[in-house]
N, CA, C and O of each residue as an XYZ file, in Angstrom:
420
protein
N      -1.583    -11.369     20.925
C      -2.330    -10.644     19.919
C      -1.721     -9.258     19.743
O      -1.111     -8.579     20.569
N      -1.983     -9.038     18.668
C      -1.588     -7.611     18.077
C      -2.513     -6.947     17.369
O      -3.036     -7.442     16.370
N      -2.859     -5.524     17.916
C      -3.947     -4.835     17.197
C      -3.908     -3.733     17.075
O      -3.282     -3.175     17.976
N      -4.319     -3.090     16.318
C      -3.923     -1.688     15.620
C      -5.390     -1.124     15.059
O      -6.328     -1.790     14.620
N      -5.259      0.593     15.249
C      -6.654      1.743     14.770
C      -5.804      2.331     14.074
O      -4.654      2.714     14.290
N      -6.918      2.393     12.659
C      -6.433      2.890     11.389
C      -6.262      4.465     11.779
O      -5.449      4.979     11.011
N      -6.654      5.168     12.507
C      -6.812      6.529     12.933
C      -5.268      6.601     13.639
O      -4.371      7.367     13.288
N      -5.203      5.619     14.702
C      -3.574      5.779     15.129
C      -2.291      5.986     14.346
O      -1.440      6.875     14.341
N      -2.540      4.290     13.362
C      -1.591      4.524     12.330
C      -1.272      5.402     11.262
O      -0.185      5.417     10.684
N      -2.662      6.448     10.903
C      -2.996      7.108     10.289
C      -1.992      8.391     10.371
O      -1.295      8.923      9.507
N      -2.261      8.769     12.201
C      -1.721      9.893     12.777
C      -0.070      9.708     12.968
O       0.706     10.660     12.879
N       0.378      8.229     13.264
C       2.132      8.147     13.339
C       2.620      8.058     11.881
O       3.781      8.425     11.700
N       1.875      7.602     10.742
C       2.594      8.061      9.419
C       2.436      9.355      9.203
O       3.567      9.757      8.928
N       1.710     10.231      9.165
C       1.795     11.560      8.984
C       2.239     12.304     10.006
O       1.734     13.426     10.049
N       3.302     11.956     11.150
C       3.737     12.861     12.137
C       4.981     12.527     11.644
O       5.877     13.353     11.815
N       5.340     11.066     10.828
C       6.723     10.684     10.978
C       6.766     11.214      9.304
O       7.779     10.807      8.735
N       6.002     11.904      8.583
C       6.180     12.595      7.028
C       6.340     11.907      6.212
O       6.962     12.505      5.333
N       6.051     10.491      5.821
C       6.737      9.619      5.105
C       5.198      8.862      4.404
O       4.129      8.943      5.009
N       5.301      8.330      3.403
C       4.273      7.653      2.626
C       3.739      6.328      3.356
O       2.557      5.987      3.301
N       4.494      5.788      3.881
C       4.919      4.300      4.488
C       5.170      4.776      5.351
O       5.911      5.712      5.651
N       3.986      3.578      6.275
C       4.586      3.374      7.733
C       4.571      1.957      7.720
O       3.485      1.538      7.317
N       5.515      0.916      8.064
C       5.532     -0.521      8.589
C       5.222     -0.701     10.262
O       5.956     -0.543     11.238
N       3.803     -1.104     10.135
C       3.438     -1.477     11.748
C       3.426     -2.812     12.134
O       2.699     -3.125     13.077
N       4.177     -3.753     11.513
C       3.988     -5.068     12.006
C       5.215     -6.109     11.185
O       5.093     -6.275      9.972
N       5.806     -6.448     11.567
C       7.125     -7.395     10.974
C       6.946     -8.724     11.842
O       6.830     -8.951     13.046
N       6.970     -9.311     10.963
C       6.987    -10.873     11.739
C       8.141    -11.310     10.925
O       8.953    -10.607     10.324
N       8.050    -12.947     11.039
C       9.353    -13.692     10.520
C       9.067    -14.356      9.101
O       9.833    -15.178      8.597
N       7.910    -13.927      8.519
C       7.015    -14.084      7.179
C       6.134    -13.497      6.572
O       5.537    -13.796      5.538
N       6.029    -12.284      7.517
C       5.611    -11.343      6.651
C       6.268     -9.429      7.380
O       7.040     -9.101      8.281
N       5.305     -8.547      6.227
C       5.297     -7.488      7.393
C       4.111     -6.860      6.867
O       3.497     -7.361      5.926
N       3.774     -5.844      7.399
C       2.244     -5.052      7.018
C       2.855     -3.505      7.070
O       3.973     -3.207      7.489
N       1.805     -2.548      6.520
C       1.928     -1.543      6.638
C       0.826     -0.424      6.187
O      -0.104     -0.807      5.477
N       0.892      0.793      6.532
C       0.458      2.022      5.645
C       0.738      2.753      4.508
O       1.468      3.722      4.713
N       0.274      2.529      3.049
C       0.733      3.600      2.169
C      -0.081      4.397      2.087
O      -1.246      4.066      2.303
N       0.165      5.411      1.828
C      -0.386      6.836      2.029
C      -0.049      7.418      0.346
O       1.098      7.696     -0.005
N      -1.152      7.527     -0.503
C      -0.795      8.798     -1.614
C      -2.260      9.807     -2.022
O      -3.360      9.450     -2.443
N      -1.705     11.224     -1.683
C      -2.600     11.913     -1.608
C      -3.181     12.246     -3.071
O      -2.708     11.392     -3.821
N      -4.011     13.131     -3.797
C      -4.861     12.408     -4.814
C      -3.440     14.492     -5.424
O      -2.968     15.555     -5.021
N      -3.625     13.260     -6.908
C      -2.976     14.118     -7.707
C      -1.161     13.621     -7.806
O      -0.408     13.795     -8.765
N      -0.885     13.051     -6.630
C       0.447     12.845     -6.041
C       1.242     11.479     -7.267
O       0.515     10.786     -7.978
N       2.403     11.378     -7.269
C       2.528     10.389     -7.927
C       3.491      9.356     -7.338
O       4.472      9.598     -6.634
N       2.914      7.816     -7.863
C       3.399      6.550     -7.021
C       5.140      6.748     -7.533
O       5.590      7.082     -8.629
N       5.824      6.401     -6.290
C       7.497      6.562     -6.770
C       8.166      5.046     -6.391
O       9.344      4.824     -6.112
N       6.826      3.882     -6.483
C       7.167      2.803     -6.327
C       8.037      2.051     -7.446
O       7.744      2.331     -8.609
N       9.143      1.067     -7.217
C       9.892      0.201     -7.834
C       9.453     -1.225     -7.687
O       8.927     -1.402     -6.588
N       9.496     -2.231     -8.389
C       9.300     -3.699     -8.112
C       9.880     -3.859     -6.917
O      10.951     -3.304     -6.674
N       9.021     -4.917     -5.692
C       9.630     -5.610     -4.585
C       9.794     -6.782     -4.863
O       8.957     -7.466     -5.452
N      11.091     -7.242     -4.409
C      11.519     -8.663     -3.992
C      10.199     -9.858     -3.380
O      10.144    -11.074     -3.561
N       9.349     -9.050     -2.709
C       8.165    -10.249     -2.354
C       7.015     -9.513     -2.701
O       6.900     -8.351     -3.093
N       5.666    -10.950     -2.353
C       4.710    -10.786     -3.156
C       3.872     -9.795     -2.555
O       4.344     -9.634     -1.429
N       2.951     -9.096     -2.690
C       2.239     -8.353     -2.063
C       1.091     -8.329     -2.071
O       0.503     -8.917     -2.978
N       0.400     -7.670     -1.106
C      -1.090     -7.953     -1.378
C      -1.480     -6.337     -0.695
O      -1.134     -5.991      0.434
N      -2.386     -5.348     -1.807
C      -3.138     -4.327     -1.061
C      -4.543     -4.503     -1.181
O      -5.265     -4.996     -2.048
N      -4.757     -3.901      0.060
C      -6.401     -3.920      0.403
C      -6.357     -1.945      1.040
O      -5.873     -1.230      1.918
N      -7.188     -1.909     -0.100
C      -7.191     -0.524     -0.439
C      -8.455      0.663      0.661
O      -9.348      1.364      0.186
N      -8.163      0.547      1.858
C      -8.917      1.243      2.867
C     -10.058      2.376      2.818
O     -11.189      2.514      3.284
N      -9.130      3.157      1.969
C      -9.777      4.642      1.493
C      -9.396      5.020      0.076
O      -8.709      4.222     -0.564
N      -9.808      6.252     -0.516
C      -9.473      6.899     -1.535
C      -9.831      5.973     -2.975
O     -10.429      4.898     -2.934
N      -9.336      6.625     -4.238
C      -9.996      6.095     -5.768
C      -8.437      6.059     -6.633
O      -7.830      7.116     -6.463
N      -7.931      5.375     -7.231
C      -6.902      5.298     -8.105
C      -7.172      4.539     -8.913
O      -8.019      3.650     -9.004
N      -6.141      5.046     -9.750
C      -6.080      3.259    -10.789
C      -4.532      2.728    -10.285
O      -3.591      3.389     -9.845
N      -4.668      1.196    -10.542
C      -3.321      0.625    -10.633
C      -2.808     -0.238    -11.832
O      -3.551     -1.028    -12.413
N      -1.646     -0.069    -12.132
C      -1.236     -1.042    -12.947
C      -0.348     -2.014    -12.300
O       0.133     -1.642    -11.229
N       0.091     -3.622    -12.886
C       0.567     -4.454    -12.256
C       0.545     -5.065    -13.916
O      -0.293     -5.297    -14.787
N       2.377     -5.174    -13.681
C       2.313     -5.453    -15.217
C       2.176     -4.595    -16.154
O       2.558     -3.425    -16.174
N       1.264     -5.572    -17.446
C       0.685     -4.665    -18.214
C      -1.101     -4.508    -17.803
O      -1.888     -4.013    -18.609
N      -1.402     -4.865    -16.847
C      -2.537     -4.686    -16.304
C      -2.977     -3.715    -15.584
O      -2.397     -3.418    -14.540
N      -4.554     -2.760    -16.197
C      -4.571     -1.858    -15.472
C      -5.890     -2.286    -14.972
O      -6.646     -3.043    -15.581
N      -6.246     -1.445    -13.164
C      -7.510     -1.480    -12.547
C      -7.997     -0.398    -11.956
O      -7.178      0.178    -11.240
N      -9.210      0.140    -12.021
C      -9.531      1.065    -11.015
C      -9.743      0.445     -9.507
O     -10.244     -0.636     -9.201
N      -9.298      1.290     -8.813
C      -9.014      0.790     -6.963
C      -9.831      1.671     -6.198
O      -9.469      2.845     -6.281
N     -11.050      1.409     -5.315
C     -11.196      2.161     -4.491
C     -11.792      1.661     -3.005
O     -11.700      0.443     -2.852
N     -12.170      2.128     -2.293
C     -12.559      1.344     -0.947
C     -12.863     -0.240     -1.203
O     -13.592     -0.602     -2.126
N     -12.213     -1.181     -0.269
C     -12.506     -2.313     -0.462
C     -11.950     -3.178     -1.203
O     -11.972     -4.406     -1.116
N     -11.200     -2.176     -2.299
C     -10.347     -3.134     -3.199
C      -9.471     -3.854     -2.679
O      -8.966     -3.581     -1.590
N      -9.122     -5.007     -3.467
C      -7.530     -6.208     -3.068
C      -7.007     -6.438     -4.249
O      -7.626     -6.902     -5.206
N      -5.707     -6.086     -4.231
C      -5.254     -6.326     -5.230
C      -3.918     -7.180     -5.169
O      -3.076     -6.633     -4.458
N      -3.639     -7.996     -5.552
C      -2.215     -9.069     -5.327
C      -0.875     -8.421     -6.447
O      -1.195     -7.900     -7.515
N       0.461     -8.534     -6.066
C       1.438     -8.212     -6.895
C       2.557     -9.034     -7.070
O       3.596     -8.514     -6.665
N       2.670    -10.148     -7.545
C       3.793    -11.357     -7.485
C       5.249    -10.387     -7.225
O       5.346     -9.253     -7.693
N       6.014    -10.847     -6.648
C       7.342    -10.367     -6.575
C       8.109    -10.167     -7.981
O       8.351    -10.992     -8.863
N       8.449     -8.609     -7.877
C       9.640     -8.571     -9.053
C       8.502     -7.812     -9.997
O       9.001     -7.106    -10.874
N       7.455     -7.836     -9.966
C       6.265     -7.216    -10.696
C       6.384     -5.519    -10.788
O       6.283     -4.774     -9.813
N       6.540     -5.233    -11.714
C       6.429     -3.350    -12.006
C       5.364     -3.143    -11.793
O       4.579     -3.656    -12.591
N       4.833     -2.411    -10.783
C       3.381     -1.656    -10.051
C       3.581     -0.267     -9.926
O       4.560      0.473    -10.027
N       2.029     -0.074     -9.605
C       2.085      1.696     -8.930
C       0.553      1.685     -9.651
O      -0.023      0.952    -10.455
N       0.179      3.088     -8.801
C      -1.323      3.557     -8.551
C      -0.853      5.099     -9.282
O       0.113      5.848     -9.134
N      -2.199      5.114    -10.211
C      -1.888      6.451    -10.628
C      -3.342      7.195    -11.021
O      -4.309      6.540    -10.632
N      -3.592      8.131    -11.545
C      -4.615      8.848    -11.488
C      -5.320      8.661    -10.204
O      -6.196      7.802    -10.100
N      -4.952      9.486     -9.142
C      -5.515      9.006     -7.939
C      -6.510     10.227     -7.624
O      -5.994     11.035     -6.852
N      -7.546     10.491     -7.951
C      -8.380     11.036     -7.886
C      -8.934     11.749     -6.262
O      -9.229     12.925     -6.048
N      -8.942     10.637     -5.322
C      -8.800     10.781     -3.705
C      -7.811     10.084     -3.275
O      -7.198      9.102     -3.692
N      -7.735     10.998     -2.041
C      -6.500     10.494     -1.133
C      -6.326      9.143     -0.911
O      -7.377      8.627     -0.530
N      -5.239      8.233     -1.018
C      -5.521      6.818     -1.173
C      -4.545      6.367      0.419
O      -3.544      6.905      0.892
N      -5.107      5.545      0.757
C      -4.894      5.007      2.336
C      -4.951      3.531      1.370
O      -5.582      3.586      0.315
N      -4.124      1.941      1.858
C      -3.954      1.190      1.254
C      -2.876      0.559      2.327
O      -1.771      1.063      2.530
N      -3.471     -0.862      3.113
C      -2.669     -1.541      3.680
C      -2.112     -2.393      2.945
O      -2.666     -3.051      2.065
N      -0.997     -2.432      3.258
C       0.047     -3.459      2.209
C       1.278     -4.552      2.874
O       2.341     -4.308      3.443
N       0.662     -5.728      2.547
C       0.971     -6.540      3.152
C       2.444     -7.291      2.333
O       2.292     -7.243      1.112
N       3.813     -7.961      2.756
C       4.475     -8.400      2.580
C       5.004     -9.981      2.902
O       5.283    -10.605      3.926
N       4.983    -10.263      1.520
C       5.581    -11.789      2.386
C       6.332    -12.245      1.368
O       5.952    -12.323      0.200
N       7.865    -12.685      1.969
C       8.125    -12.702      3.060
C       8.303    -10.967      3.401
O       8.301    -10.093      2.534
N       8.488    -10.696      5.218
C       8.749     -9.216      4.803
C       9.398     -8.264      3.899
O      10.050     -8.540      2.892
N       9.237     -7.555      4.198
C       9.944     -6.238      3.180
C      11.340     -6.091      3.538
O      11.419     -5.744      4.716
N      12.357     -6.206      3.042
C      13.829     -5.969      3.517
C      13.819     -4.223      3.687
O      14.834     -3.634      4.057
């Protein structure tokens, strides 16, 4: 088993300064932390695999596609691979685990 506190991961992405932290790589997927603070803007590109966020904390909108949604605690949102995404008008700080499969190269 493998287990992880959102407070831990919380504290090693913001010690290591980076938006993204990847805490878990397997051989079919990987997981992680995105981090965008409110006002900030997404500097995401299409990924090679599909994704799935489940949106922890904070209020944004996202688009996927030509599809737009408001996101906030609790949200899930899926992103087929190769899909143009990103979160914008982010109103609060947005925390958002994001899952990869297959992993993230």
């Amino acid at each position: 088993m493998k287990a992880f506190r959102l407070e831990e991961l919380e504290a090693e992405r913001a010690a290591n300064e980076g938006a993204y932290l990847q805490f878990l790589r397997e051989r079919r997927m990987s997981v992680g932390l995105y981090a965008l603070d409110q006002g900030t803007q997404d500097p995401q590109t299409p990924h090679a695999q599909d994704e799935v966020y489940f949106v922890v904390s904070g209020r944004a909108s996202v688009t996927v596609g030509e599809e737009t949604t408001q996101v906030a605690r609790g949200s899930v949102v899926y992103v087929p691979a190769l899909t143009p995404h990103r979160f914008h008008h982010i109103s609060e700080d947005l925390r958002v685990l994001v899952v990869f499969s297959p992993p993230e190269s």
